[in-house]
C-alpha positions in Angstrom: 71.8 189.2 121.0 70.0 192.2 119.7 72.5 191.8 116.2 71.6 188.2 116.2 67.9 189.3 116.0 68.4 191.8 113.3 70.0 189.5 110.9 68.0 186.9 111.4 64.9 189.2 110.4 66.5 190.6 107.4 67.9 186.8 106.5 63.9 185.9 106.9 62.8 188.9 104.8 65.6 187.5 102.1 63.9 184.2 102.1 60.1 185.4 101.8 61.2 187.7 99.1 62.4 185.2 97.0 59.6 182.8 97.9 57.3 185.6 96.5 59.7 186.1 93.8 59.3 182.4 93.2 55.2 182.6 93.2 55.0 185.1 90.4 57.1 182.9 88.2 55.2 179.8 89.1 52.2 178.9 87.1 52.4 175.1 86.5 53.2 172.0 88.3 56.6 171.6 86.4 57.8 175.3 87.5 56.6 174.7 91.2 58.5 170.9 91.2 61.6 171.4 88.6 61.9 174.6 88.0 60.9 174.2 84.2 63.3 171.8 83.7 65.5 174.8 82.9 67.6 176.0 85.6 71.5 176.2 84.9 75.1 174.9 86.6 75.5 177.3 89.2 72.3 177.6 90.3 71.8 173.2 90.2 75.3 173.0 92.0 74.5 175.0 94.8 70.9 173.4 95.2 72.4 169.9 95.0 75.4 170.5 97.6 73.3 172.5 99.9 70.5 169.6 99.8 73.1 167.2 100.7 74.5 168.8 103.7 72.5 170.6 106.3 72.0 170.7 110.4 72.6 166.6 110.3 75.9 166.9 109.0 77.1 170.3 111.0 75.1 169.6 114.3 74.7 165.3 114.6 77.6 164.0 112.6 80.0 166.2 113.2 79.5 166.0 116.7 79.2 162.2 117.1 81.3 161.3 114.5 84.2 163.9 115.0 84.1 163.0 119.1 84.5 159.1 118.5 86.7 158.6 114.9 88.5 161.9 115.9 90.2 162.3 112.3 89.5 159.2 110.2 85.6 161.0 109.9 87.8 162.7 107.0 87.5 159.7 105.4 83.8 159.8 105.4 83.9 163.6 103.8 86.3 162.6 101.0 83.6 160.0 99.9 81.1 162.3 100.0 82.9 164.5 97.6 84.8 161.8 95.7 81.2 159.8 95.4 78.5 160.9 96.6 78.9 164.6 94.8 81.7 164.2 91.6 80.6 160.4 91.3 77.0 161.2 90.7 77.1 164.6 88.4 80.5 162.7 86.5 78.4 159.3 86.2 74.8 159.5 86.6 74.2 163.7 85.9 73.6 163.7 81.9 72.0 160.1 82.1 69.1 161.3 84.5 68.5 164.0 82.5 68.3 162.3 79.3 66.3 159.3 81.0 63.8 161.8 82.3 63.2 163.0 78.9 62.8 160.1 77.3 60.7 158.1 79.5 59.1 161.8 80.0 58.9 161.1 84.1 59.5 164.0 86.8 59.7 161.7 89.8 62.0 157.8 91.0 58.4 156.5 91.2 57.3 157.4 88.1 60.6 156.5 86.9 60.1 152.9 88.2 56.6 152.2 86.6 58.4 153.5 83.2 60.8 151.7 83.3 60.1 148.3 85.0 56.0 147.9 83.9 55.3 147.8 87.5 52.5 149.7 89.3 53.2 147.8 92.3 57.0 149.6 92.2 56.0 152.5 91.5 53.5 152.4 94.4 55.9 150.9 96.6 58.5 153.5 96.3 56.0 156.6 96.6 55.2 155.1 100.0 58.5 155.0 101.0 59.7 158.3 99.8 57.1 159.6 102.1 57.3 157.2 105.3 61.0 157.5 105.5 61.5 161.5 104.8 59.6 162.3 107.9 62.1 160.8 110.0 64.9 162.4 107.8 63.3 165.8 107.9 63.1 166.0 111.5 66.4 165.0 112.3 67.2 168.6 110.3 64.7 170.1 112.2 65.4 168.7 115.6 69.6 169.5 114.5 68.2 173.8 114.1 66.1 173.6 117.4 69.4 172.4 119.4 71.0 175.3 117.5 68.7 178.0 118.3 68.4 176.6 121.8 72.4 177.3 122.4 72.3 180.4 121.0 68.9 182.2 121.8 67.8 180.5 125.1 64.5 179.4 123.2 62.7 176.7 124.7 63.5 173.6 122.2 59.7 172.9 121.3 59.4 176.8 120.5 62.1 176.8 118.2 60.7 173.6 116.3 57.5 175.3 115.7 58.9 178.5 114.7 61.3 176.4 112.2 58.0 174.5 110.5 56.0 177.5 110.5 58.8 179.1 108.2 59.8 176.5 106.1 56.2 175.8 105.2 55.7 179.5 104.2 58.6 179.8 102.5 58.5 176.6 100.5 54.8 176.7 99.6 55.2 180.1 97.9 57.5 179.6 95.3 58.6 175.6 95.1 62.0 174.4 93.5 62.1 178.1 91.3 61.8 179.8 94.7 64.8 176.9 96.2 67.3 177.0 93.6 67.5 181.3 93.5 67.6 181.0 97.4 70.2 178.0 97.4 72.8 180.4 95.9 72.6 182.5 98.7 72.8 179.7 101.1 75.6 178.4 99.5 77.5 181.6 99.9 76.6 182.0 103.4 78.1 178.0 103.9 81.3 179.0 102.2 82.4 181.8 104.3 81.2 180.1 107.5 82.9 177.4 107.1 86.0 179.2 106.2 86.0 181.4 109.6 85.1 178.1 111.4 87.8 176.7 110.5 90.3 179.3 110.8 89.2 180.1 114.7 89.0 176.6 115.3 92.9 176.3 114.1 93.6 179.2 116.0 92.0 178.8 119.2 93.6 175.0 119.1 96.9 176.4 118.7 97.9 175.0 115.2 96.7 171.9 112.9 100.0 170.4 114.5 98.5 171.0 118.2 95.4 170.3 117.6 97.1 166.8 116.3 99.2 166.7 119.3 96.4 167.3 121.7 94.2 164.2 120.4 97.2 161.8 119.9 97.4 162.9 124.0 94.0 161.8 124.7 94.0 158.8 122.4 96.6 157.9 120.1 93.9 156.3 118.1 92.3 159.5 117.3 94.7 160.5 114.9 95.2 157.2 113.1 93.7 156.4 109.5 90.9 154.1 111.4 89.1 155.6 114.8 88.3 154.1 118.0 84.9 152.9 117.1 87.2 150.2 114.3 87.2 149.9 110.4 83.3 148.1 110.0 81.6 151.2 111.7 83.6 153.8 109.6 83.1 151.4 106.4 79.9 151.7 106.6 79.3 155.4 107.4 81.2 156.3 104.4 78.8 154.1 102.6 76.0 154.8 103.5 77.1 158.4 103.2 78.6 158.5 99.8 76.8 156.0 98.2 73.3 156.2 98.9 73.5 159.9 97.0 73.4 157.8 94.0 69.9 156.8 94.4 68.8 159.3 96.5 65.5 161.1 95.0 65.9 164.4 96.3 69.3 164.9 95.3 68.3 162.6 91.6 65.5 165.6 91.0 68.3 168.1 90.6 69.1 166.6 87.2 66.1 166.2 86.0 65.4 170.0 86.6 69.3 171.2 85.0 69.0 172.8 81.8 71.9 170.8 79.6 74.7 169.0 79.3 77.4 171.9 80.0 75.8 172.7 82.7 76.0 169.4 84.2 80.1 169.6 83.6 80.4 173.4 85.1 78.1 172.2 88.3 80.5 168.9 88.9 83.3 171.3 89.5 81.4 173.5 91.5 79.7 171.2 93.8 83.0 169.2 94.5 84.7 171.6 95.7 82.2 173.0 97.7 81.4 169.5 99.4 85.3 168.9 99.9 85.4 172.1 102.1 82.3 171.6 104.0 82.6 167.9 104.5 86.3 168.7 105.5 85.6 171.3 107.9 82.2 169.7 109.5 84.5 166.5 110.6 87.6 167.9 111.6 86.0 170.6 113.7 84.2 167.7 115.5 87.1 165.8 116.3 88.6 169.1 117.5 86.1 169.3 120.2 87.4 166.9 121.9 90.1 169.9 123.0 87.7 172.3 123.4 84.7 170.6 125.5 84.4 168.7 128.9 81.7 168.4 131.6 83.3 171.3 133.6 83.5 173.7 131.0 80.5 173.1 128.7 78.2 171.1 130.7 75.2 171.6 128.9 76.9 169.2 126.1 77.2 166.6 129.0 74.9 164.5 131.0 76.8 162.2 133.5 79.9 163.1 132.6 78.8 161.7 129.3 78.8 163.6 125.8 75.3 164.6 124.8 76.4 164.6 121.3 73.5 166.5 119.5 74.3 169.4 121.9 78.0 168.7 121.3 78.4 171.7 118.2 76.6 174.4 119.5 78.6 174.6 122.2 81.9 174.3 120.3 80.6 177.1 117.7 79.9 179.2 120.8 83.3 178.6 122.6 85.5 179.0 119.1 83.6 181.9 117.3 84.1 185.3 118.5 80.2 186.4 119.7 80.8 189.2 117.1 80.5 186.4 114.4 78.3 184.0 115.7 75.4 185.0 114.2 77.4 183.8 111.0 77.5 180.2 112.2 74.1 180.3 112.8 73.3 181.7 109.3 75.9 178.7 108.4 73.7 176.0 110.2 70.4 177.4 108.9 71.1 178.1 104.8 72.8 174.4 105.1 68.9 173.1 107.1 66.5 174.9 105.0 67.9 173.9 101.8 67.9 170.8 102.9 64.3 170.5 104.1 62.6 172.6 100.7 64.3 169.7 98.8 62.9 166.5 101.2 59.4 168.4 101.4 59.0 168.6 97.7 60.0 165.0 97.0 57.9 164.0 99.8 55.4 166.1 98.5 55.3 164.7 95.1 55.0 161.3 96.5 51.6 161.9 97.6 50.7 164.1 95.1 52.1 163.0 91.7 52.6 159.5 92.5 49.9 158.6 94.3 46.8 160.9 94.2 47.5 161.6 90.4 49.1 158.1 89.8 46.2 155.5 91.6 43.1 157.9 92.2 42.8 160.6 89.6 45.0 160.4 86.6 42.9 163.4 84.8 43.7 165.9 87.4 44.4 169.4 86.0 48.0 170.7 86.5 46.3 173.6 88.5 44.7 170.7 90.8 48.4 169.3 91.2 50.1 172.6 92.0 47.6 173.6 95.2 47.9 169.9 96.2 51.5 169.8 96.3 51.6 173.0 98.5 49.0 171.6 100.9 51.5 168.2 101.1 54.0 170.8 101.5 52.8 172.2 104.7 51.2 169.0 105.8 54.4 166.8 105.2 56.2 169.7 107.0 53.6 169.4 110.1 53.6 165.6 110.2 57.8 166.4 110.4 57.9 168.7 113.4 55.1 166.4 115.3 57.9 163.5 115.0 61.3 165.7 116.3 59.1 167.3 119.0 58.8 163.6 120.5 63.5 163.6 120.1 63.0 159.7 119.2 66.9 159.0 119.4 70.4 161.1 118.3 69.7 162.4 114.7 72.6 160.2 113.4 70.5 157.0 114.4 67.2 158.7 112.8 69.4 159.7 109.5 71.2 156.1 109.1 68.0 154.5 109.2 65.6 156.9 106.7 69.3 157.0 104.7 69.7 153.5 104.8 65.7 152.6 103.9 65.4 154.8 101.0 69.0 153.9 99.7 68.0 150.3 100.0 64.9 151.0 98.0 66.0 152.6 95.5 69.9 152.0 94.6 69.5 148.4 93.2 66.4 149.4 90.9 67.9 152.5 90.2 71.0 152.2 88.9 70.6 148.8 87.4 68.1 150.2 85.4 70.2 152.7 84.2 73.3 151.2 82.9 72.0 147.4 82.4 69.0 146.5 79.6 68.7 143.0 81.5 67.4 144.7 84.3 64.1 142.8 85.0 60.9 143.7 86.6 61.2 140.6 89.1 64.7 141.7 90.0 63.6 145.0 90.8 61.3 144.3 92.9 62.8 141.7 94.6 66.1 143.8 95.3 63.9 146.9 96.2 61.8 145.1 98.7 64.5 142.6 100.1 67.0 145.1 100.5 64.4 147.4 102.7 63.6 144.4 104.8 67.1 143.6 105.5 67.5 147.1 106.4 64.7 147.7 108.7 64.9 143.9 110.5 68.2 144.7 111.1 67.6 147.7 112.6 64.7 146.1 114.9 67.1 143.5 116.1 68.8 146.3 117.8 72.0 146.9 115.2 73.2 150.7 114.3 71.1 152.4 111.8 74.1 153.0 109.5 75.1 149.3 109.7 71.2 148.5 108.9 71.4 150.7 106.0 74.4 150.0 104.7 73.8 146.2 104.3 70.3 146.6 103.0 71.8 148.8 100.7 74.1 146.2 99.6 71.6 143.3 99.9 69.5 145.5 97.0 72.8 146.1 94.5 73.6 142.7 94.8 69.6 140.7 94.8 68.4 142.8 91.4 71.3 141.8 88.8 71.2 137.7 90.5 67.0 137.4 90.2 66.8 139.8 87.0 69.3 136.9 85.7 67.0 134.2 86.8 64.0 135.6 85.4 62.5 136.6 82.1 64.2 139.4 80.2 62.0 142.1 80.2 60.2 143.7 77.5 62.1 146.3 75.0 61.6 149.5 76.5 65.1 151.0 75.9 67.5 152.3 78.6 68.4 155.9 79.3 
């Protein structure tokens, strides 16, 4: 315990130094939000895979998912990797970038109004952004509270307050300059904890061809290409997974904020192979579990001898790991969470502050007048966050699909339409936007799984903007990226 503490508090230290680090070199709006539109492969391919992968993949999916598909939840890391990381830097990486400059925008909503001559969009998708990345953020935070519950015995309500107090400090000193330098780090840290998380875990299990053994033994189905659960619920995990990353604006800032073109090719590379590994690992630890846990020997993961499957991880990572390196997999869990969370809280941020409050009520606002704004939406966004995982609404998988699923629906349609077709029209983008979030979130009321929610809305949007943009009056020249 003692070692635990001590590297947490020099990890902490780390983290404040580069957040003051961060503050020196941060005397605009565009260095607190992007950086200076300037920052280079590594640093943007450790930012963008550590933003993508956090507490919700290691602590919710991996349990969830990995208990019930056993090993067809590989299927859902490959598309993250094939898709949702090479897809977008291969595809969309040197298009943001470009389209940013040219339409000379720094957020999706401003993006949006560019693009399609709509105010209404643009004030549409601010709202959003912000609505549905409270519920996102707090799944991360409620995913590090479980965490530090397992491992420290801290009450979980103290550990969520402790978390927000420090990701608001730490985010509100330096912004995205004070993110990307620390995402390196993070990234490092997820690398070698996967690595000895996997290789215990293969150990302790006897061998990848026991471990095989020992799920085909409690359900053949386990180990086939499609899981218990059947082929529509795995479909649409990996979509929702893999393809909402296309639209999605936190990970869509990281482009805007790369330096150039190389850089976008070296950072593919990188990114890929860093989500292939974690991805890989997250999923196929989970399924292992099912070896490893049961009400009589991890009964905290268990409440009527059923799997509570939020609490499901930390008890594996404790039961695999040797206790001399489990303060590694909680270093692991933690660089993956705040990464994660300094990238929702600035987009969220810039919702309110750039869209909105700069957009609709004072477009004359100085850039020093944006800057202390977006670090009081910072620590308010962060607040507003905690207040919602303190109240442990459902499983974070449920409270991901659905803030996945809305802002995928939202944005994907408009988004890459826009992008790649010139026909896009303003009436097609709004109608796929909005119809495609109402499918979502009426689905989701009537009682289906947040990922199925999402993952039809998200189709309902690709498929609504291209048919009314067809029927409706091509729009105005205003180039595409």
């Amino acid at each position: 315990m003692a070692l635990k503490i001590v590297v947490l508090a020099a990890y902490a230290l780390t983290i404040v130094g580069v957040g003051l680090a961060g503050l020196r070199r941060t005397s605009s709006f565009q260095d607190f939000f992007l950086g200076g539109g300037q920052v280079g492969p590594w640093m943007t391919a450790f930012t963008y895979a550590t933003a993508y992968f956090s507490a919700v993949l290691f602590i919710g999916f991996a349990g969830k998912i990995g208990w019930g598909f056993g090993y067809s939840g590989l299927w859902i890391a490959l598309g993250n990797a094939l898709i949702g990381v090479l897809g977008v830097w291969g595809v969309l990486g040197w298009r943001i970038k470009r389209m940013s400059t040219e339409y000379g925008v720094s957020t999706m909503a401003e993006y949006f109004e560019a693009r399609y001559r709509s105010r209404f969009l643009k004030l549409f998708a601010a709202v959003c952004v912000f609505v549905f990345f409270i519920p996102y953020t707090s799944a991360v935070f409620m995913g590090l509270s479980y965490l530090f519950r397992s491992n420290f015995g801290i009450d979980y309500g103290v550990a969520l307050a402790l978390m927000g107090g420090f990701t608001a400090l730490y985010l509100v000193l330096g912004g995205y300059r004070s993110m990307a330098m620390i995402d390196v780090v993070f990234g490092m840290i997820m690398l070698v904890g996967v690595t000895v998380l996997l290789v215990f875990t293969l150990k302790e299990g006897g061998g990848l061809a026991a471990i095989g053994q020992g799920l085909r033994n409690v359900d053949p189905r386990l180990t086939a290409p499609v899981g218990p659960p059947g082929a529509w619920p795995l479909f649409c995990l990996v979509f929702l997974t893999s393809v909402a990353p296309l639209g999605m604006p936190q990970l869509v800032q990281k482009f805007y904020a790369i330096r150039d073109r190389e850089a976008v090719r070296v950072g593919m590379v990188a990114s890929t192979v860093f989500a292939l590994l974690i991805g890989g690992t997250a999923y196929f630890t989970g399924a292992a579990a099912r070896l490893f846990l049961s009400p009589e020997t991890a009964p905290a993961a268990f409440a009527d001898g059923r799997p509570v499957f939020d609490a499901l991880m930390p008890e594996l990572l404790a039961r695999v790991v040797p206790e001399s390196l489990g303060v590694l997999m909680l270093l692991l869990i933690l660089s993956a969470s705040m990464s994660t969370l300094a990238a929702l809280v600035l987009i969220a941020s810039s919702s309110v502050v750039k869209d909105l409050y700069a957009g609709f009520v004072n477009a004359d606002a100085s850039d020093a007048v944006l800057t202390r704004s977006m670090r009081l939406a910072s620590a308010g966004f962060v607040l507003l966050s905690v207040l919602l995982a303190a109240a442990r609404p459902a499983t974070i998988v449920a409270i991901l699909g659905i803030s996945w699923g809305a802002i995928g629906a939202v944005f994907l349609g408009p988004f890459l339409w826009g992008l790649f077709w010139g026909r896009t029209s303003r009436a097609g983008a709004v109608s796929g936007s909005v119809l495609g979030l109402a499918v979502c979130l009426g689905m989701y009321a009537l009682g289906q799984p947040s990922p199925e929610a999402g993952t039809v809305g998200m189709l309902v949007s690709l498929a609504v903007v291209p048919l009314v943009s067809l029927g409706s009056p091509a729009p105005r020249p205003a180039g595409t990226a």
